[in-house]
C-alpha positions in Angstrom: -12.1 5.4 1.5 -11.0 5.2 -2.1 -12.5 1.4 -2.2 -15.8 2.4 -1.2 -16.0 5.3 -3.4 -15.2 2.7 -6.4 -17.9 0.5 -5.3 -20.4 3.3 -5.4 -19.3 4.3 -8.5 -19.6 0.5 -10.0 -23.1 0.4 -8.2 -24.2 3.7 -9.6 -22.8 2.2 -13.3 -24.9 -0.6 -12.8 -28.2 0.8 -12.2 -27.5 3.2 -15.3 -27.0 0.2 -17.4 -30.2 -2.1 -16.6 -31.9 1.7 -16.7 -30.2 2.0 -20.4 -31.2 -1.6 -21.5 -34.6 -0.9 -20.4 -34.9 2.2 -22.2 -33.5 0.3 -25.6 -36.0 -2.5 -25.2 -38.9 0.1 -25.4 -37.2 2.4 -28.3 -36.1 -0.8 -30.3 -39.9 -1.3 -31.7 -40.1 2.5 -32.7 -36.8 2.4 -34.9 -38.6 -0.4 -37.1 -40.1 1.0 -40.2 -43.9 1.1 -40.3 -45.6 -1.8 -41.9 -47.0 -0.2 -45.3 -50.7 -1.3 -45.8 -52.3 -3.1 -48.8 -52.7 -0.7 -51.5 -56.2 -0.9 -52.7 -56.9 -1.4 -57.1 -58.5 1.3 -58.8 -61.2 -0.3 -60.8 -63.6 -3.3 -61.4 -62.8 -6.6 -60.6 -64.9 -8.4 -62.8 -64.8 -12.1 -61.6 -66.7 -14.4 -64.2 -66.1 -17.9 -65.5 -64.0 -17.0 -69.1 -65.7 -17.7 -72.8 -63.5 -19.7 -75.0 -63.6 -18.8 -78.1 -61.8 -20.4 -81.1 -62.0 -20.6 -84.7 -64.9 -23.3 -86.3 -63.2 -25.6 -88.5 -64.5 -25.8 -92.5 -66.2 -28.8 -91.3 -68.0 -27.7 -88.6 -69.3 -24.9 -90.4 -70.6 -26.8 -92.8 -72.9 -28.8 -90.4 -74.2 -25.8 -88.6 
């Protein structure tokens, strides 16, 4: 009697443990902190080629 009472009781744990695993597995994702999306830039993003500028040298000047 006792011996068959154990097993049940060992069955019974068993089921509650797959039942727990289970229930972890679909919890886990939930726990992870959200993904935070791409913040967006306030403003204009002005995408052009860039002028270089730099100083004419005295003899440059002197031809133009």
């Amino acid at each position: 009697m006792l011996l068959q009472s154990m097993a049940e009781v060992e069955k019974l744990l068993l089921v509650h443990d797959s039942a727990l695993r289970d229930l972890y597995q679909k919890i886990q994702p939930l726990l992870m902190p959200p993904e935070e999306p791409e913040k967006k830039r306030i403003g204009f993003d002005v995408r052009e080629s860039r002028i270089k500028y730099r100083a004419k040298n005295k003899k440059e000047k002197k031809k133009a």
